[in-house]
VOTORMI-974465 format. One record per atom (N, C-alpha, C): residue number from 1; residue in three letters; atom name; z, y, x. Coordinates in steps of 0.001 Angstrom, whole numbers, plus 500000, padded with zeros to 6 digits. Example, Ala and Ser with C-alpha at 12.3 -4.5 7.8 and 13.67 -1.06 7.14 Angstrom:
BEGIN
1/ala/N/507800/494310/513190
1/ala/CA/507800/495500/512300
1/ala/C/507800/496700/513200
2/ser/N/507080/497750/512850
2/ser/CA/507140/498940/513670
2/ser/C/507870/500030/512900
***
This chain:
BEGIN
1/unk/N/604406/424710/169899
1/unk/CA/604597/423721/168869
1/unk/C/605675/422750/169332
2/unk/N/606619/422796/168188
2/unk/CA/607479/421185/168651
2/unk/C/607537/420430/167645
3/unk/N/607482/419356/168674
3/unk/CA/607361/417582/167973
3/unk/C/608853/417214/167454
4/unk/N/608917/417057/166270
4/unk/CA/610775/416312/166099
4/unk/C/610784/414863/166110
5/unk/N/611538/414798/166364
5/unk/CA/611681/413050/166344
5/unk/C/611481/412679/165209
6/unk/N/611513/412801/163885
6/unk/CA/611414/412422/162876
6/unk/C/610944/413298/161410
7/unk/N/609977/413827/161937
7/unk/CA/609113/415112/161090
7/unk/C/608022/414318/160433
8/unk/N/608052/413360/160151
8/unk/CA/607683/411986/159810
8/unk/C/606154/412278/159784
9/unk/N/605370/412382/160928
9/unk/CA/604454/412060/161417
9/unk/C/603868/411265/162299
10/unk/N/602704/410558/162349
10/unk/CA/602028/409441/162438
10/unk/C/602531/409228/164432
11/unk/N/602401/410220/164821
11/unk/CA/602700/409798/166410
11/unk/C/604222/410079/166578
12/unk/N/604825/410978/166182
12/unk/CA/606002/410495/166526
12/unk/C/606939/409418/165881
13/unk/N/606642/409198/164461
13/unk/CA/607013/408319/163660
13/unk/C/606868/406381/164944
14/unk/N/605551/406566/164968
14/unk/CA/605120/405430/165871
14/unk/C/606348/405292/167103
15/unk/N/606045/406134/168649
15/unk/CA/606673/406103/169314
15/unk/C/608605/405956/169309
16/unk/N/608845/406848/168531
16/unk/CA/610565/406232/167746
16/unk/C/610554/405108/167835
17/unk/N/609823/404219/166540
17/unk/CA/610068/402932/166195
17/unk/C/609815/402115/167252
18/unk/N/608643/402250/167670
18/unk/CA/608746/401800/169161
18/unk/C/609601/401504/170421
19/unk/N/609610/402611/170760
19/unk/CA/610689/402706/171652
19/unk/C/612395/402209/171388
20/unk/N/612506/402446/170196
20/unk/CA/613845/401454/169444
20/unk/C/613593/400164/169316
21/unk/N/612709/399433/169571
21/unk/CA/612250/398359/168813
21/unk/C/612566/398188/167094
22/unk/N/612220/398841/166631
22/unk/CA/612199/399072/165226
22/unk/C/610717/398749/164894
23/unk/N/610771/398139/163352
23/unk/CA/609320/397952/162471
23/unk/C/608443/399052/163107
24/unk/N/607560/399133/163209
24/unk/CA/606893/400596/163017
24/unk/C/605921/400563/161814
25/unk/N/605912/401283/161273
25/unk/CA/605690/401327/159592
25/unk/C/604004/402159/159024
26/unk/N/603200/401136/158980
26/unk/CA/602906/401667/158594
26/unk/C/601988/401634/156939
27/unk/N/601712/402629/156546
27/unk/CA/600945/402551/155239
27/unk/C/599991/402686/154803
28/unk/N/599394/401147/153861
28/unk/CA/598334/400852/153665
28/unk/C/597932/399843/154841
29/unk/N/596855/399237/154899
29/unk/CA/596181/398186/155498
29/unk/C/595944/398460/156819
30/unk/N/596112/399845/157732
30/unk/CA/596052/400281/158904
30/unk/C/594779/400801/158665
31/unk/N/593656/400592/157791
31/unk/CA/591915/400514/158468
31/unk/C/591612/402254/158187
32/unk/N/592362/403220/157594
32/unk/CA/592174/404513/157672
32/unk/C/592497/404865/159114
33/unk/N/591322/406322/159284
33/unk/CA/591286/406860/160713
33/unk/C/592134/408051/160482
34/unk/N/591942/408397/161929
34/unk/CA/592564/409798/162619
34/unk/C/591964/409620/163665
35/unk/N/592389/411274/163827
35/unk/CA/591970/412077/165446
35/unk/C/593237/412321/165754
36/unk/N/593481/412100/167107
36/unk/CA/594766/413160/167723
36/unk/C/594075/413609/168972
37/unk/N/594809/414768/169186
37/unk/CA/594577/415832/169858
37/unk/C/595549/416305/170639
38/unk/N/595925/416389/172201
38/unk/CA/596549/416956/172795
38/unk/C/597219/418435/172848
39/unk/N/598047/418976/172539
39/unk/CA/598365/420019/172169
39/unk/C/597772/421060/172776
40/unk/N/597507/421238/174206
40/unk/CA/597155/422522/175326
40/unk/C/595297/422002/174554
41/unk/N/594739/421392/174537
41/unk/CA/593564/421368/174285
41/unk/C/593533/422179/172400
42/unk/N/593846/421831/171474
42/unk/CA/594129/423030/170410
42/unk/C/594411/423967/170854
43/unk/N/595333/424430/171983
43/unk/CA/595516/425607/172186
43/unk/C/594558/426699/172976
44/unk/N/593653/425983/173749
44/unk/CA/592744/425885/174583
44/unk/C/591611/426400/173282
45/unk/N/591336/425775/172526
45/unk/CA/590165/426017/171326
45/unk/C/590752/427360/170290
46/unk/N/592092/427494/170069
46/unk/CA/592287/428487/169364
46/unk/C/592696/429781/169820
47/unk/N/592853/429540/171757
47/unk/CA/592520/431083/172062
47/unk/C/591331/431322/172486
48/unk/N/590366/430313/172466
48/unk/CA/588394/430798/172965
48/unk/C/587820/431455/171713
49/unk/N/588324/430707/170394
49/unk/CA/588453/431209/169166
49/unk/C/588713/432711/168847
50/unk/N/589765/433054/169349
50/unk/CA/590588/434560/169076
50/unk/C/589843/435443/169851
51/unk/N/589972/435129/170873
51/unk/CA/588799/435938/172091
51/unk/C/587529/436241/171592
52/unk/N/586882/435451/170936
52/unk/CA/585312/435464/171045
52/unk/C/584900/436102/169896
53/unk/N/583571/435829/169490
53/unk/CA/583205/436916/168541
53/unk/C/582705/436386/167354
54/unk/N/582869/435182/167435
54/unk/CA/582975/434429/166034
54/unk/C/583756/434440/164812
55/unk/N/583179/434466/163891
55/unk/CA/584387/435065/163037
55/unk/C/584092/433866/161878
56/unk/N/583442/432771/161712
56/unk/CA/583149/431517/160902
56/unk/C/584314/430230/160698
57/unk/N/583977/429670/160271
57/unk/CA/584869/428718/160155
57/unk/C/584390/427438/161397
58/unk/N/585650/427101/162269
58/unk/CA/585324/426225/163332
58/unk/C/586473/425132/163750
59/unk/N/585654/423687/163788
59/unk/CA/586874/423010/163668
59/unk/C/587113/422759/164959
60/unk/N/588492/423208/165421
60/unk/CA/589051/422676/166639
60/unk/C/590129/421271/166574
61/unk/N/589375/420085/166990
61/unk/CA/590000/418820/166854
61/unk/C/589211/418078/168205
62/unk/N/589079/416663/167726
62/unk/CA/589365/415810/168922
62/unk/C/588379/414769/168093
63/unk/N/587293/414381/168250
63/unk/CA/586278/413902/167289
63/unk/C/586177/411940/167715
64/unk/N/587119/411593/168909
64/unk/CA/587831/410553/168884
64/unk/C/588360/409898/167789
65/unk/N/587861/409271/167020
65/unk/CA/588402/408152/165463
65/unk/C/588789/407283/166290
66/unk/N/590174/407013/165561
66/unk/CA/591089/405334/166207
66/unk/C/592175/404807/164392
67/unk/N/591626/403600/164440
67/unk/CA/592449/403457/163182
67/unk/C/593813/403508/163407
68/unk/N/594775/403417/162121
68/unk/CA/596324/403880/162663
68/unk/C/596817/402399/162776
69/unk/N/596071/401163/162324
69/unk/CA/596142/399808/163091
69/unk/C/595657/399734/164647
70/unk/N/594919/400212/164812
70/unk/CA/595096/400374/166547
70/unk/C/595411/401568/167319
71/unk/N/596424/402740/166744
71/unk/CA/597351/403680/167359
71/unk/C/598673/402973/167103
72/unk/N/598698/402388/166021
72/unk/CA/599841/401913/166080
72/unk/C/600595/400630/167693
73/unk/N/598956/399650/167330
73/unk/CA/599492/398342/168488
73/unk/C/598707/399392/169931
74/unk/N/598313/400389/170523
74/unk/CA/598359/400981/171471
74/unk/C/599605/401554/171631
75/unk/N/600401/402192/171124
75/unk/CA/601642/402550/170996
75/unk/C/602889/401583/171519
76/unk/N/602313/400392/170614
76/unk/CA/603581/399252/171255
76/unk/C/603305/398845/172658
77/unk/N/602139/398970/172949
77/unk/CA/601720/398289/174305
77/unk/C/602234/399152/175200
78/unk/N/602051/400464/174960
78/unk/CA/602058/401740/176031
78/unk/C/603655/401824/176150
79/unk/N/604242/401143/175381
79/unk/CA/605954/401600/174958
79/unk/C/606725/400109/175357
80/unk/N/605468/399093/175783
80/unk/CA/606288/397712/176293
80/unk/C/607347/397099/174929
81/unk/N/607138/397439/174030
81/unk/CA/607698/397482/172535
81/unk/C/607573/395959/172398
82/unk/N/608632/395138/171542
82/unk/CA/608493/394265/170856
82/unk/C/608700/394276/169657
83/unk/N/608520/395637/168973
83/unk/CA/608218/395846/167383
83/unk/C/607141/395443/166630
84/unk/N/607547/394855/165561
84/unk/CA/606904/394416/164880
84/unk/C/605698/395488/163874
85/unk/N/604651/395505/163523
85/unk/CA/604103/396538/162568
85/unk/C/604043/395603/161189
86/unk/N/604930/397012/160895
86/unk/CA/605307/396207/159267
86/unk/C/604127/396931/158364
87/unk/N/603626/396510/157121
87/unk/CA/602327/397049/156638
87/unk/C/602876/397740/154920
88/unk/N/603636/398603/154577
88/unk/CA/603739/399063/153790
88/unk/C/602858/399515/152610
89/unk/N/603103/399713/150837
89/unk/CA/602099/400312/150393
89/unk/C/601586/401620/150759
90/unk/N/600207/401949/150355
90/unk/CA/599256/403013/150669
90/unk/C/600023/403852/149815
91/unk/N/599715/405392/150554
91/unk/CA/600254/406560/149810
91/unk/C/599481/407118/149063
92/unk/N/599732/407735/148120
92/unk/CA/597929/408669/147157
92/unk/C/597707/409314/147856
93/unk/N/596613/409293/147435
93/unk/CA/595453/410633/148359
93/unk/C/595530/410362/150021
94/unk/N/595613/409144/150134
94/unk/CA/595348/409219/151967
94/unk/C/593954/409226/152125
95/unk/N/593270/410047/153060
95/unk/CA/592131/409532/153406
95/unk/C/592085/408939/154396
96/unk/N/590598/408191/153777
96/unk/CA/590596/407030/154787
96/unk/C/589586/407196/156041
97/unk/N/589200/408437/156393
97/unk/CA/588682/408701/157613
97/unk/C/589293/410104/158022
98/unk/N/589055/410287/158896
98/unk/CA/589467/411686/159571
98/unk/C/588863/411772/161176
99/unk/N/587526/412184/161013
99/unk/CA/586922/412541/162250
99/unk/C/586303/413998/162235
100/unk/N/586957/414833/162926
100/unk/CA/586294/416387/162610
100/unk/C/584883/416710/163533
101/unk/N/584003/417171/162809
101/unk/CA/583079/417729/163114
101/unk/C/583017/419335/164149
102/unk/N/583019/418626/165997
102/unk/CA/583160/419769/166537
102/unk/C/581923/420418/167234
103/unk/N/580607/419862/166380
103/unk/CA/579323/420821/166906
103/unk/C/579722/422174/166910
104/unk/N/580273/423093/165969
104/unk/CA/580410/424434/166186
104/unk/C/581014/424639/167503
105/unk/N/582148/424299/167576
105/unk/CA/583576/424396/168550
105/unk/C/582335/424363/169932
106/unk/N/581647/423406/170500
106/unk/CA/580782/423331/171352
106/unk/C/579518/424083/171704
107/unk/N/579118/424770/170216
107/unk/CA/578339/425700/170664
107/unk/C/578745/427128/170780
108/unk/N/579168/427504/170357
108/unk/CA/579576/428943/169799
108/unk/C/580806/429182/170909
109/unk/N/581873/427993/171237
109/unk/CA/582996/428532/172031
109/unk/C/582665/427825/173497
110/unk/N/581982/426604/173264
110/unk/CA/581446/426304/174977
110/unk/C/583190/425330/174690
111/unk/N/583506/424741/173857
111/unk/CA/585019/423681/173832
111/unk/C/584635/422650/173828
112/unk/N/585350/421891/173656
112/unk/CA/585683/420318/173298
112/unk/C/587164/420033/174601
113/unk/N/587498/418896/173297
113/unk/CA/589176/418437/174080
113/unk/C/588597/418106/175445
114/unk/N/589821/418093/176255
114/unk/CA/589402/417618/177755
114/unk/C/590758/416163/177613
115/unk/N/591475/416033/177329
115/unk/CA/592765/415564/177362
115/unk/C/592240/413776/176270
116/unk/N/592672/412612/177420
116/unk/CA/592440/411321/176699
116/unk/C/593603/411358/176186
117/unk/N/593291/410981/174866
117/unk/CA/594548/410778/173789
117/unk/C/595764/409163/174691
118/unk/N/595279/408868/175400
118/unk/CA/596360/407875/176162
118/unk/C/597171/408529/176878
119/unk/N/596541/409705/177668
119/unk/CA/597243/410814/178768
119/unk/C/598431/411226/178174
120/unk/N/597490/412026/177032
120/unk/CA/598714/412749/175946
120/unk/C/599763/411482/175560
121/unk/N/599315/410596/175214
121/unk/CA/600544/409725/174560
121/unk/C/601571/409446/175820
122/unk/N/601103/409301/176992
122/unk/CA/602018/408628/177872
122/unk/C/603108/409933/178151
123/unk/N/602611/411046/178157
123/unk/CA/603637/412679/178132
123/unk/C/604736/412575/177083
124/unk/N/603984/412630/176099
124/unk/CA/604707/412470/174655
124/unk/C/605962/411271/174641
125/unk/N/605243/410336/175313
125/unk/CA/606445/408889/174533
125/unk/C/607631/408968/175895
126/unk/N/606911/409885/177297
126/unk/CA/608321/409992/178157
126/unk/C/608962/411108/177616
127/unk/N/608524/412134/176784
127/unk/CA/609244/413368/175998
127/unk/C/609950/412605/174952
128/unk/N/610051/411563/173984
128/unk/CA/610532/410648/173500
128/unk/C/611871/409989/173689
129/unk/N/611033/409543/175089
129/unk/CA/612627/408909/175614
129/unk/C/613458/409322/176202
130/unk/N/613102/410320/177132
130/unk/CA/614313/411666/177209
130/unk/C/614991/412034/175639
131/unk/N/614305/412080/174901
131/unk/CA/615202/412538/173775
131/unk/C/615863/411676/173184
132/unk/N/615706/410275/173521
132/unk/CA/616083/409352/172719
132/unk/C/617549/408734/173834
133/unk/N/617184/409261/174980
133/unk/CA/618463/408963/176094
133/unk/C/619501/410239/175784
134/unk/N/619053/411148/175402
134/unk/CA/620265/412058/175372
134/unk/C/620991/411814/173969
135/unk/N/620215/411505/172835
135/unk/CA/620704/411621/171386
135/unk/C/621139/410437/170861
136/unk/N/620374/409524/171921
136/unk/CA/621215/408108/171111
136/unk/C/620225/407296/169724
137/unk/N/619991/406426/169344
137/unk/CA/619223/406435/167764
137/unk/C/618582/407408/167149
138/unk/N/617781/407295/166677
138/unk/CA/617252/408577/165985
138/unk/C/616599/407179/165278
139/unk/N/616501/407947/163107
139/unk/CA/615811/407417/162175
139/unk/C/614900/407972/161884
140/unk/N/613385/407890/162049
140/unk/CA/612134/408544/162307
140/unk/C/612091/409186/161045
141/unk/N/612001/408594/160125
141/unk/CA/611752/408784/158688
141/unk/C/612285/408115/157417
142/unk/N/612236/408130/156208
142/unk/CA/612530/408000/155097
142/unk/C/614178/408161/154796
143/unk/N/614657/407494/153589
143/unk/CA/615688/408146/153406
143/unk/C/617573/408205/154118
144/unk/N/617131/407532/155283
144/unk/CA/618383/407236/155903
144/unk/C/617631/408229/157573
145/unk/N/616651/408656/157629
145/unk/CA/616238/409467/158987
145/unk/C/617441/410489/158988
146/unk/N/617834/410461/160359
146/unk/CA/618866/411074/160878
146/unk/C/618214/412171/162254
147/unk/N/618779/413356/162335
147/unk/CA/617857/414365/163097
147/unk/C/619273/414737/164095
148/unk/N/618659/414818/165260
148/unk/CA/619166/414545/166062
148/unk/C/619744/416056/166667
149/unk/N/620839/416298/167053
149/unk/CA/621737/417630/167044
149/unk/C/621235/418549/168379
150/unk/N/621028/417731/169182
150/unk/CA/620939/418126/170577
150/unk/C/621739/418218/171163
151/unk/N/621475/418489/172738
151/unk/CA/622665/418936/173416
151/unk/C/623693/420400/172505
152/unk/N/625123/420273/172649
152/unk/CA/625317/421324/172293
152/unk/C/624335/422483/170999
153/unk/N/623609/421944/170383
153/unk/CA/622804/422270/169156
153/unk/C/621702/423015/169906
154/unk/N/621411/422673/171213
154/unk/CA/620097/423357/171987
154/unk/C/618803/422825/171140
155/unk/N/617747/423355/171008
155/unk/CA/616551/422921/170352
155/unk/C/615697/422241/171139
156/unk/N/615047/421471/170609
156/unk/CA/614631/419891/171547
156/unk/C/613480/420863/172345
157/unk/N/612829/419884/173431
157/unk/CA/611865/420573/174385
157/unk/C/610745/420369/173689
158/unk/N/609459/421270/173757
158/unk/CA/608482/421058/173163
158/unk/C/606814/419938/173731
159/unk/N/607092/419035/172733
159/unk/CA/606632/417505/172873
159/unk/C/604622/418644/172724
160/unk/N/603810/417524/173784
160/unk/CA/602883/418177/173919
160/unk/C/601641/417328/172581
161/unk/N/601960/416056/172393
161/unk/CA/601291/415414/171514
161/unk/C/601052/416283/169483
162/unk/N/600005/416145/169824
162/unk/CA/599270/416891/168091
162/unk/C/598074/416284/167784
163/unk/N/598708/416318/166104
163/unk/CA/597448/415525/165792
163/unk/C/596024/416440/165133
164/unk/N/596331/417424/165586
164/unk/CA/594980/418130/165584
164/unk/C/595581/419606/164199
165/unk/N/594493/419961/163911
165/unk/CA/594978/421149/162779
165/unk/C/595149/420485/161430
166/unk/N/595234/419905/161170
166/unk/CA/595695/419352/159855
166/unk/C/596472/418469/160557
167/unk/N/597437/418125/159663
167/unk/CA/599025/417567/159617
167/unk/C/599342/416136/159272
168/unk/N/599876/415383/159625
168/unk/CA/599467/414112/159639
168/unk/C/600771/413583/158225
169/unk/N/601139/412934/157610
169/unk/CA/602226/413269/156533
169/unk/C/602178/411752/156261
170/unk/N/604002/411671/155785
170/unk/CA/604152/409652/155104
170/unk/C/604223/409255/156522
171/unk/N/604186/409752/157867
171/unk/CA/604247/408879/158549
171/unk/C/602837/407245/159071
172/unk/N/601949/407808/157943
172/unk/CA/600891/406982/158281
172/unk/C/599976/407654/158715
173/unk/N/600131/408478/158927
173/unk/CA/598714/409157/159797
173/unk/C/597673/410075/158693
174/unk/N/598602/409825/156742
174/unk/CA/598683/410663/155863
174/unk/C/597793/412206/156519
175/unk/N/596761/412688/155389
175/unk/CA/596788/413975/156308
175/unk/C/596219/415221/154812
176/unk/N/596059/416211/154949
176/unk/CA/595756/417351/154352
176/unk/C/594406/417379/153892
177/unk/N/593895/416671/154328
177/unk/CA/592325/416674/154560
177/unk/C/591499/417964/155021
178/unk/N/592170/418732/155560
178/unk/CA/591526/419802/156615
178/unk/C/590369/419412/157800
179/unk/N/590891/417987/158127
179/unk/CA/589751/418108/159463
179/unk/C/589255/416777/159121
180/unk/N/588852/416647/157737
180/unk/CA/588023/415682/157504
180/unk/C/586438/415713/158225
181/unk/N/585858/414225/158078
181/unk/CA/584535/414873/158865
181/unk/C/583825/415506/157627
182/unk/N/583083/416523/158039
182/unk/CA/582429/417350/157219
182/unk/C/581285/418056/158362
183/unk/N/579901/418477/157543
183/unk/CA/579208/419152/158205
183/unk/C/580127/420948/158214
184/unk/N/579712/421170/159447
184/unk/CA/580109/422803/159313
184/unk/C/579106/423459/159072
185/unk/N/579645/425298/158447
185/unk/CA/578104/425974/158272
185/unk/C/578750/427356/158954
186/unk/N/577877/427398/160072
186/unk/CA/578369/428285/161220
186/unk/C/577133/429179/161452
***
C-alpha cells in the first residue's frame, strides 16, 4: 500500500498540514471517531485470514476510537507544528463513530493489532518529511493540491500508516462506513 501526500485522507492530509505549518483542516466539529491501523498489522490480519479456514465475514481493524479533534492536536504535537486547526463544514454522510468490532478477528484468527497508533504515526510523519524534503510543498488536498513528481518521476516509498479497511475520504477522517462498529455474525 502507498500513502500519497495528498490522497486526501485523514492522516496524511493531517501530517502535510502539519509539518508545513499549514491550517490543518478539519470537517465538522472534530467530535466524530476513527480507528487507524498500522499497515503490517492489516497485513498481518489479512494473511491469517487467507491462510485459515474461515470463510465469514471478519473485521480486521484497530478497535482504538480517537476523535479526529484529538488525531488532529496529537498530530501537531508529534510534528512540533504551530498550525492552527481550522474547523470547516461537515461533509454528508460522515459518520460519526467508527470503531470496528474485532471479537471475530480474535477468535477465529488468534489477531488483534499489535502496533500503537503513535508508533505508526511517528514512521509515517518521518516518511512525510523525507518526502516533503525532497519535493518541496506539497497541497494535501482540495482544489489547488499539487502531487508531487518525485525524484526523476520515481514512485514515492511506501508510507506504513492506514486507516484500517475502509477508507478515510474529505480529508476528515470521512469514511465508507465499512468498519463501522457493528456486531459480527461469524
Amino acid at each position: 500500500t502507498r500513502m500519497h501526500p495528498n490522497d486526501g485522507r485523514v492522516v496524511s492530509n493531517f501530517i502535510i498540514q502539519s509539518l508545513q505549518g499549514k491550517d490543518v483542516t478539519v470537517y465538522g466539529d472534530g467530535s466524530q471517531t476513527r480507528s487507524f491501523q498500522y499497515i503490517s498489522d492489516l497485513v498481518d490480519g489479512l494473511v491469517r485470514l487467507m491462510n485459515g479456514p474461515h470463510d465469514g465475514p471478519v473485521n480486521i481493524g484497530n478497535p482504538g476510537e480517537c476523535s479526529i479533534k484529538q488525531f488532529a492536536e496529537m498530530i501537531k504535537s508529534m510534528t512540533e507544528s504551530g498550525s492552527q486547526i481550522k474547523y470547516l463544514p461537515k461533509v454528508a454522510d460522515d459518520p460519526t463513530q467508527r470503531e470496528p468490532d474485532i471479537s471475530t478477528a480474535k477468535r477465529v484468527l488468534g489477531w488483534e493489532p499489535k502496533t500503537d497508533v503513535r508508533d505508526g504515526l511517528r514512521k509515517t510523519i518521518d516518511y512525510f518529511k523525507s518526502v516533503i524534503e525532497e519535493e518541496g510543498e506539497i497541497t494535501p488536498t482540495g482544489p489547488s493540491a499539487t502531487k508531487p513528481a518525485g525524484k526523476k518521476g520515481q514512485a514515492h516509498r511506501s508510507s506504513s500508516m492506514s486507516s484500517g479497511i475502509g477508507s478515510d475520504e474529505e480529508g476528515d477522517g470521512g469514511s465508507d462506513g465499512k468498519a463501522e462498529k457493528k456486531d459480527e455474525k461469524a
